[in-house]
LUMTI-479418 format. One record per atom (N, C-alpha, C, O): residue number from 0; residue in one letter; atom name; x, y, z. Coordinates in Angstrom, 2 decimals. Layout:
N
+-----+------+------+---------+---------+---------+
| seq | type | atom |      xx |      yy |      zz |
+-----+------+------+---------+---------+---------+
| NUM |    a |   CA |       X |       Y |       Z |
...
+-----+------+------+---------+---------+---------+
//
This chain:
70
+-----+------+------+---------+---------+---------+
| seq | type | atom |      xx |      yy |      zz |
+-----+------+------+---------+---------+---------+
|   0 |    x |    N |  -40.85 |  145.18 |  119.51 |
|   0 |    x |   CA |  -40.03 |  144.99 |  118.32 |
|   0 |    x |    C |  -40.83 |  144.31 |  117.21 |
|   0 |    x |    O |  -40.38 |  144.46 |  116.08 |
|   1 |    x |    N |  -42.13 |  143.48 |  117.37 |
|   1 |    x |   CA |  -42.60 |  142.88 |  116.78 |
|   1 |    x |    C |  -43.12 |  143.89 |  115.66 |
|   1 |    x |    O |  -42.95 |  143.78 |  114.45 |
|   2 |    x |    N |  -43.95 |  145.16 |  116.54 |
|   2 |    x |   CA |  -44.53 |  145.44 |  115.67 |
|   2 |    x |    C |  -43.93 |  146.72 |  114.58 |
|   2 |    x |    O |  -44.48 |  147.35 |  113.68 |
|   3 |    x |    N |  -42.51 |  146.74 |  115.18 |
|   3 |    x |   CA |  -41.94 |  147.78 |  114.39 |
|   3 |    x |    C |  -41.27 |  146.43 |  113.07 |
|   3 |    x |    O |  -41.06 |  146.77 |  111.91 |
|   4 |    x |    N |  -41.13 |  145.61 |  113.34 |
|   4 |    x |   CA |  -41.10 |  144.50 |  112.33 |
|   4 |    x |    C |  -41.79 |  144.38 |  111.51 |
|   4 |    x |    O |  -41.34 |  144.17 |  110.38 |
|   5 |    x |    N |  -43.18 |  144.45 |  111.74 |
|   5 |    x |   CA |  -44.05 |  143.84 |  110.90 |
|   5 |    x |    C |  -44.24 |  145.77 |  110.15 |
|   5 |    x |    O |  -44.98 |  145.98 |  109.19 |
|   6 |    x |    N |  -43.52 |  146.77 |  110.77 |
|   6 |    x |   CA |  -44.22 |  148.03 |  110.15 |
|   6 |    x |    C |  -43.29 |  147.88 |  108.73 |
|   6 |    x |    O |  -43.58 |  148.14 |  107.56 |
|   7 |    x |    N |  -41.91 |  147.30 |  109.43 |
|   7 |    x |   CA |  -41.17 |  147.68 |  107.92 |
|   7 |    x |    C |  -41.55 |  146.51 |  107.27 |
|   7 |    x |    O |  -41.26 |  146.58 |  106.08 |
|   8 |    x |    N |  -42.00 |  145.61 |  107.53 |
|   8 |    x |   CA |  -42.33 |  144.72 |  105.96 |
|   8 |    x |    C |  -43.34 |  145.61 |  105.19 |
|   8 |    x |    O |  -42.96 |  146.01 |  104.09 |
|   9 |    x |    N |  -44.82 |  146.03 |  105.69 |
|   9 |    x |   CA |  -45.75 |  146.80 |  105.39 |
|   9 |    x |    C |  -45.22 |  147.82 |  104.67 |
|   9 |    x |    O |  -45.71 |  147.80 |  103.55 |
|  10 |    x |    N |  -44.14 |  149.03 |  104.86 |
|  10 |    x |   CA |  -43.61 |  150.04 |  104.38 |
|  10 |    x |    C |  -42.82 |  149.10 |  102.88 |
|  10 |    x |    O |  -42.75 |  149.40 |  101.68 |
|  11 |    x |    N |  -42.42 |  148.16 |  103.51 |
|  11 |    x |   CA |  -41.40 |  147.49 |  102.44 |
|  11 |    x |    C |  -41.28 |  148.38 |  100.94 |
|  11 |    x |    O |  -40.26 |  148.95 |  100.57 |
|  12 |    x |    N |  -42.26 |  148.34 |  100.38 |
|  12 |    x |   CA |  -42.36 |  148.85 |   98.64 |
|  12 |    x |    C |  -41.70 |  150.42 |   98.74 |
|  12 |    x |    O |  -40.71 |  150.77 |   98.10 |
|  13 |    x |    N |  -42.39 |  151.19 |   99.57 |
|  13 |    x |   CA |  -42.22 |  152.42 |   99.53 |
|  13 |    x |    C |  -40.96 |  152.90 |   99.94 |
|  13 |    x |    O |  -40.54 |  154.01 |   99.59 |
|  14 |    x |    N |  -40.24 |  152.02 |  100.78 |
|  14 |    x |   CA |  -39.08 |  152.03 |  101.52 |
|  14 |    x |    C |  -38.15 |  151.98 |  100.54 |
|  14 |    x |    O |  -37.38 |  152.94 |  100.44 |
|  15 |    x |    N |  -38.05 |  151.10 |   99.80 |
|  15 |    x |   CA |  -37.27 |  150.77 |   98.62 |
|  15 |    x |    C |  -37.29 |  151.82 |   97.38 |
|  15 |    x |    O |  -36.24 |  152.01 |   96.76 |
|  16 |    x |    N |  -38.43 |  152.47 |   97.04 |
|  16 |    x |   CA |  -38.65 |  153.36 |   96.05 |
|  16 |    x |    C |  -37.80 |  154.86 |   96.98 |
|  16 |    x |    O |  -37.01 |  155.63 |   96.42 |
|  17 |    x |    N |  -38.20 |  154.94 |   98.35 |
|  17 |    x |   CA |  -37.48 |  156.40 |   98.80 |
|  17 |    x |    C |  -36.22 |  156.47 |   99.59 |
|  17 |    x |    O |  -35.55 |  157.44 |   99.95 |
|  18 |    x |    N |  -36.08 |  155.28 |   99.76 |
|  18 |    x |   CA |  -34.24 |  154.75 |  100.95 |
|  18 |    x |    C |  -33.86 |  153.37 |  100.35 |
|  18 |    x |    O |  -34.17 |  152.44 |  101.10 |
|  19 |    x |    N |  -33.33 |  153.05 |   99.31 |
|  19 |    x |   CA |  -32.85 |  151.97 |   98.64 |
|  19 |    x |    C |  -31.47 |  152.03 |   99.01 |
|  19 |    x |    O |  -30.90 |  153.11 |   98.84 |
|  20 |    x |    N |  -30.73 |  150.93 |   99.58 |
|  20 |    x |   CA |  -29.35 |  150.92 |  100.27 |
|  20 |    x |    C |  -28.77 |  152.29 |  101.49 |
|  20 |    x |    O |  -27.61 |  152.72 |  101.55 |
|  21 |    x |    N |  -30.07 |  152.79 |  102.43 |
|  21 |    x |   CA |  -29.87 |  153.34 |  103.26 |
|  21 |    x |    C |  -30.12 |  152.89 |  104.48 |
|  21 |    x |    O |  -31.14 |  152.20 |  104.47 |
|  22 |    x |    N |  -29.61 |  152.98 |  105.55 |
|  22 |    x |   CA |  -30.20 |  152.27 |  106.80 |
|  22 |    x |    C |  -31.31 |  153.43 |  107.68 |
|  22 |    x |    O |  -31.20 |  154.60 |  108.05 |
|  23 |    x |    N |  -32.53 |  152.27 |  107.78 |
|  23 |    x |   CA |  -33.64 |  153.03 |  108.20 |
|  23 |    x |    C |  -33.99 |  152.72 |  109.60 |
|  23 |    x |    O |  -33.66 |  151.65 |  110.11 |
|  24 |    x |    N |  -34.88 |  153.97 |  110.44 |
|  24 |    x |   CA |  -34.91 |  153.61 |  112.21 |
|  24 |    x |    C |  -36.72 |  153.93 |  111.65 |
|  24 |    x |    O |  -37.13 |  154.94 |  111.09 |
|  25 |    x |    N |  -37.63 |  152.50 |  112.09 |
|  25 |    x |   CA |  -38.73 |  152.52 |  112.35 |
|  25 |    x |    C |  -39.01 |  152.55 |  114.11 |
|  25 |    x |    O |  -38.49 |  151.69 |  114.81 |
|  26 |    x |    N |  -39.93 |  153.69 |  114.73 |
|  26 |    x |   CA |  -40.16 |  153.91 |  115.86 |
|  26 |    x |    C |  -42.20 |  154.00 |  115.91 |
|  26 |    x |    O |  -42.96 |  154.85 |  115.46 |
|  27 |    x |    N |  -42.34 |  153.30 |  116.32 |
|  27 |    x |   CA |  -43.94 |  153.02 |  116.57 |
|  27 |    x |    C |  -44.74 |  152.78 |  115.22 |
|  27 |    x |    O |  -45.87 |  153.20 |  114.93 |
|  28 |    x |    N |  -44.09 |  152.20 |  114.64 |
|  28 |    x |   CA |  -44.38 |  151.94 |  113.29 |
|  28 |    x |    C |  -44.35 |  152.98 |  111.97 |
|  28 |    x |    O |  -44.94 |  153.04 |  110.89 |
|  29 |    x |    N |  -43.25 |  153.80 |  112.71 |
|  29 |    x |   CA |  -43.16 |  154.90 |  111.40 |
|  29 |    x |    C |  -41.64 |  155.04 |  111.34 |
|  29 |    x |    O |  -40.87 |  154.94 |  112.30 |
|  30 |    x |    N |  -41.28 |  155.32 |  109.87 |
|  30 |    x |   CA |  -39.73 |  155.60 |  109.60 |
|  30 |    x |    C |  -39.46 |  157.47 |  110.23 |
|  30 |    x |    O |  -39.94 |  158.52 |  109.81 |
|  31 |    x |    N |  -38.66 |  157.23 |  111.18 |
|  31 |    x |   CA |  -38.14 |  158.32 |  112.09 |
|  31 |    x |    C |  -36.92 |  158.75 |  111.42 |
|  31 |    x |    O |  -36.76 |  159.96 |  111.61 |
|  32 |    x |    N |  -36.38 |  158.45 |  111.01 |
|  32 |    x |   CA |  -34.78 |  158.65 |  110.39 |
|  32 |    x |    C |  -33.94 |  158.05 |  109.62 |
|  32 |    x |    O |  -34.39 |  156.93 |  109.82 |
|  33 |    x |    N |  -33.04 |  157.86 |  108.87 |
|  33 |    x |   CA |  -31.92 |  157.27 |  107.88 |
|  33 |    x |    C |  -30.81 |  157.89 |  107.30 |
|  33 |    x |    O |  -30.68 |  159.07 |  106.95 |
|  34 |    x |    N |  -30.16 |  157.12 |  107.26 |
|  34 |    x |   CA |  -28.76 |  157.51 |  107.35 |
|  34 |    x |    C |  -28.25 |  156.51 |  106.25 |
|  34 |    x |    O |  -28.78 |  155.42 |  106.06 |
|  35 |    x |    N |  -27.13 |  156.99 |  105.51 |
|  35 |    x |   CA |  -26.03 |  155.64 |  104.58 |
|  35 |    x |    C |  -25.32 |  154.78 |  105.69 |
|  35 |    x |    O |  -25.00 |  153.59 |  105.71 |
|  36 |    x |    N |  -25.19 |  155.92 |  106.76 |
|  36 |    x |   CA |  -23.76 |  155.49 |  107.83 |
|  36 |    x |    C |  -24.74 |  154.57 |  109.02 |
|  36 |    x |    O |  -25.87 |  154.98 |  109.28 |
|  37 |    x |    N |  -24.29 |  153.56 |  109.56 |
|  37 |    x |   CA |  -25.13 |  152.84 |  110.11 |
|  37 |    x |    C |  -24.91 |  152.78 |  111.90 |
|  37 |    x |    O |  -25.40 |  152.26 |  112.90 |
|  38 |    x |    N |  -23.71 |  153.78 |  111.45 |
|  38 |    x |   CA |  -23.53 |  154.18 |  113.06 |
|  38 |    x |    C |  -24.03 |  155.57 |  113.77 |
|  38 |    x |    O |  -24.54 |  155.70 |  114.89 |
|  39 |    x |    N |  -23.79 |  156.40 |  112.95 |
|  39 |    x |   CA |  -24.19 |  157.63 |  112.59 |
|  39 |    x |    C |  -25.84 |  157.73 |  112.98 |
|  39 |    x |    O |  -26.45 |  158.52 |  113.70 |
|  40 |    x |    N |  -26.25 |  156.68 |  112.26 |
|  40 |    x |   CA |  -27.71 |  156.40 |  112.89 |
|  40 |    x |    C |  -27.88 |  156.15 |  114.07 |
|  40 |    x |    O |  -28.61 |  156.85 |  114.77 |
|  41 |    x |    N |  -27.41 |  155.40 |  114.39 |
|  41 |    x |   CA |  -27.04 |  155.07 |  116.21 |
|  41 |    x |    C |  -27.38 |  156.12 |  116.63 |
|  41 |    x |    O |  -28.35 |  156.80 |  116.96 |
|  42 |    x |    N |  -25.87 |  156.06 |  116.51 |
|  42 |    x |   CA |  -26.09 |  157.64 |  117.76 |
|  42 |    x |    C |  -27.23 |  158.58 |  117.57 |
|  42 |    x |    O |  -27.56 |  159.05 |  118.66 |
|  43 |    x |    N |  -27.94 |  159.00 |  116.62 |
|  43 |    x |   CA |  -29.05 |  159.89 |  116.52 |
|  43 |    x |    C |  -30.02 |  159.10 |  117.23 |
|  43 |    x |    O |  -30.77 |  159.63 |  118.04 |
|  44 |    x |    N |  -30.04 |  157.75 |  116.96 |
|  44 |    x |   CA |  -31.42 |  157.25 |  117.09 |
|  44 |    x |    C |  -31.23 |  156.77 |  119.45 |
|  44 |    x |    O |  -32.13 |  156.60 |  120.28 |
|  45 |    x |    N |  -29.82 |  156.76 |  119.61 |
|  45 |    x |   CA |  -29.99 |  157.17 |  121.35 |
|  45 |    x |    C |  -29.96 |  158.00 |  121.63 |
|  45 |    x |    O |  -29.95 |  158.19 |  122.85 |
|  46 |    x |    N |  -29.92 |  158.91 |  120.88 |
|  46 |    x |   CA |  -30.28 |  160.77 |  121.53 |
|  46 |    x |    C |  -31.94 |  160.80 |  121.47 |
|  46 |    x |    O |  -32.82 |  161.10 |  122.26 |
|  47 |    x |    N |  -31.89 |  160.40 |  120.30 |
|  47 |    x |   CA |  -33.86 |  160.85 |  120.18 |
|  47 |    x |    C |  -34.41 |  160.22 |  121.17 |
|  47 |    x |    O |  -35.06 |  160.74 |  122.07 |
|  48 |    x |    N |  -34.14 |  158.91 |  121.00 |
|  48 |    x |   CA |  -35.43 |  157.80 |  121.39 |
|  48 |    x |    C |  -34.24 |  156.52 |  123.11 |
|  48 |    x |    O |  -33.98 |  155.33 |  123.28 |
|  49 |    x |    N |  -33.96 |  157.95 |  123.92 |
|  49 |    x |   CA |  -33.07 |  156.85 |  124.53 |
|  49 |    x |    C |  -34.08 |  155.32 |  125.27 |
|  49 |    x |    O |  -35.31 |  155.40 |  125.17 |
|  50 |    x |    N |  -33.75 |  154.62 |  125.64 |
|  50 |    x |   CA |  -34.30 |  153.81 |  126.41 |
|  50 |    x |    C |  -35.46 |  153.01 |  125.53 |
|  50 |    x |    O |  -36.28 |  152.31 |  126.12 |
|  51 |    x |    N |  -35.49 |  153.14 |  124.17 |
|  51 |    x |   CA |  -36.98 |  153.17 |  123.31 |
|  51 |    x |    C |  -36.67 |  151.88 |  122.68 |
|  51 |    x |    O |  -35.57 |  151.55 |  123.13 |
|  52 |    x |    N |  -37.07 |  151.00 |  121.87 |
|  52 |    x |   CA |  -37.06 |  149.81 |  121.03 |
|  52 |    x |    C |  -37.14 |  150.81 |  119.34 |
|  52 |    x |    O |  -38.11 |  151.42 |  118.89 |
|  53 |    x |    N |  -35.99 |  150.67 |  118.84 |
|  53 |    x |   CA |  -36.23 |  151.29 |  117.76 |
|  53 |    x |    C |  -35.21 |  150.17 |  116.62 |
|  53 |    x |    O |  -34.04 |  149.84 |  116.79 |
|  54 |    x |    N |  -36.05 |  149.83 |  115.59 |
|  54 |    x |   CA |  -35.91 |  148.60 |  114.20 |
|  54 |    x |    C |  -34.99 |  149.80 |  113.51 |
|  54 |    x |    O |  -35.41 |  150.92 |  113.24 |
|  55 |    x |    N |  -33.80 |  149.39 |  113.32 |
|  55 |    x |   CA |  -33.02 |  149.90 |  112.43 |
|  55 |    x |    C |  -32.73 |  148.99 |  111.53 |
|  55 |    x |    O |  -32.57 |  147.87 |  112.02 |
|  56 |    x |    N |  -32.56 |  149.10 |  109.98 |
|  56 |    x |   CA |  -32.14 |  148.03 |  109.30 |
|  56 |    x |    C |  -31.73 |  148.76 |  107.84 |
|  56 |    x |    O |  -32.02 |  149.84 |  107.34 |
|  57 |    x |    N |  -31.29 |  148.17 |  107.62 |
|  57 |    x |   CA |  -30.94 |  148.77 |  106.11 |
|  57 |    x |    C |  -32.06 |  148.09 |  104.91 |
|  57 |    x |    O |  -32.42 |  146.91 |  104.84 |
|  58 |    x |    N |  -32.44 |  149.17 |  104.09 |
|  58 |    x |   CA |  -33.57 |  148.81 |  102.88 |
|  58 |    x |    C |  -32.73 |  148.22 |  101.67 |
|  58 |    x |    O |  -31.85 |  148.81 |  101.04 |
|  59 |    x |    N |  -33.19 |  146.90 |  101.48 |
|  59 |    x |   CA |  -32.50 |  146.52 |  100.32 |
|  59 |    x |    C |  -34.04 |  145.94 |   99.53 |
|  59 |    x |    O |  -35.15 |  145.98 |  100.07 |
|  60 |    x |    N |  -33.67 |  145.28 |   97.81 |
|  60 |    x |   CA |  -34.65 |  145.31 |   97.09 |
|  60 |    x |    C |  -35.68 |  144.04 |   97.81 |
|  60 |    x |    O |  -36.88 |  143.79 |   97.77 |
|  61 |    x |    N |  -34.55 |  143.44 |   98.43 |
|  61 |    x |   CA |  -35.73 |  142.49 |   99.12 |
|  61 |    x |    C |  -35.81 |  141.62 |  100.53 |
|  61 |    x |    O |  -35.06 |  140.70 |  100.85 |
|  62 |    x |    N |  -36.66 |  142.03 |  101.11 |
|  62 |    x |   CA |  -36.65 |  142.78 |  102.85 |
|  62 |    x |    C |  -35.82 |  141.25 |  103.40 |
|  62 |    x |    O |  -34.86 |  141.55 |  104.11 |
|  63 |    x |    N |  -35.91 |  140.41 |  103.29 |
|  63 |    x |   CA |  -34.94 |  139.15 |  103.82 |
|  63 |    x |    C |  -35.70 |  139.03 |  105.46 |
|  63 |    x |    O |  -36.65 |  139.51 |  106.07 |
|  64 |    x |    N |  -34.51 |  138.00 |  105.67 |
|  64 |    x |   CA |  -35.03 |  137.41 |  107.56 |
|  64 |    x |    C |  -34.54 |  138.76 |  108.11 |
|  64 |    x |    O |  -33.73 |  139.60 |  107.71 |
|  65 |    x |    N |  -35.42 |  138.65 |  109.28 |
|  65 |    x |   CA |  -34.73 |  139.92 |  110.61 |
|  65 |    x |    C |  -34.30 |  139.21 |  111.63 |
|  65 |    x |    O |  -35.08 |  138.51 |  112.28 |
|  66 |    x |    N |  -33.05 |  139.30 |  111.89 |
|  66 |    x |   CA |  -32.64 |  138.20 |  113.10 |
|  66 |    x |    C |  -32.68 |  138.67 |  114.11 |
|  66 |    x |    O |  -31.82 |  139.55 |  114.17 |
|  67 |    x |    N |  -33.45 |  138.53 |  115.35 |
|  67 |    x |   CA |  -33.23 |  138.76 |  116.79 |
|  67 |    x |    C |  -32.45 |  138.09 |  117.65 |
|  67 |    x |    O |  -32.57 |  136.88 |  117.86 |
|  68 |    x |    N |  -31.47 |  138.97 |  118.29 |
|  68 |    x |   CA |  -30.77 |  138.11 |  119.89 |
|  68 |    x |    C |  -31.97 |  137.58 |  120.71 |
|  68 |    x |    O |  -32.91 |  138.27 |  121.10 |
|  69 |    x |    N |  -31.81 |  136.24 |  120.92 |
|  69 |    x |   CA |  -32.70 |  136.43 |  122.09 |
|  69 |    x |    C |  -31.77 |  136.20 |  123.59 |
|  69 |    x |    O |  -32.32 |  136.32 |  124.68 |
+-----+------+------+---------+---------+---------+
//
């Protein structure tokens, strides 16, 4: 999870210029999919990638904390 963390800060700028208020699924450090609907994403993103660690988050103008359960 770390490093799909650190992919979307890195993407951050570009993220914002091409998915601004969309929710995005980073998978091995690349944006795999997005959606407006944040469930909708879900479910795509446990069909694709079941069992997988995949950073979903929504792109806003400015990337904020990422909170983890621990």
């Amino acid at each position: 999870m770390l490093c799909e963390i650190e992919s979307f800060k890195l993407m951050h700028k570009q993220l914002v210029q091409d998915c601004l208020g969309l929710y995005v699924a980073i998978f091995q450090g690349k944006l795999v999919d997005h959606d407006n609907d944040p469930v909708v994403l879900l479910q795509r993103i446990k069909q694709q990638y079941p069992d997988q660690v995949v950073l979903r988050r929504k792109v806003e103008k400015q990337p904020g904390p990422i909170v983890r359960k621990m």
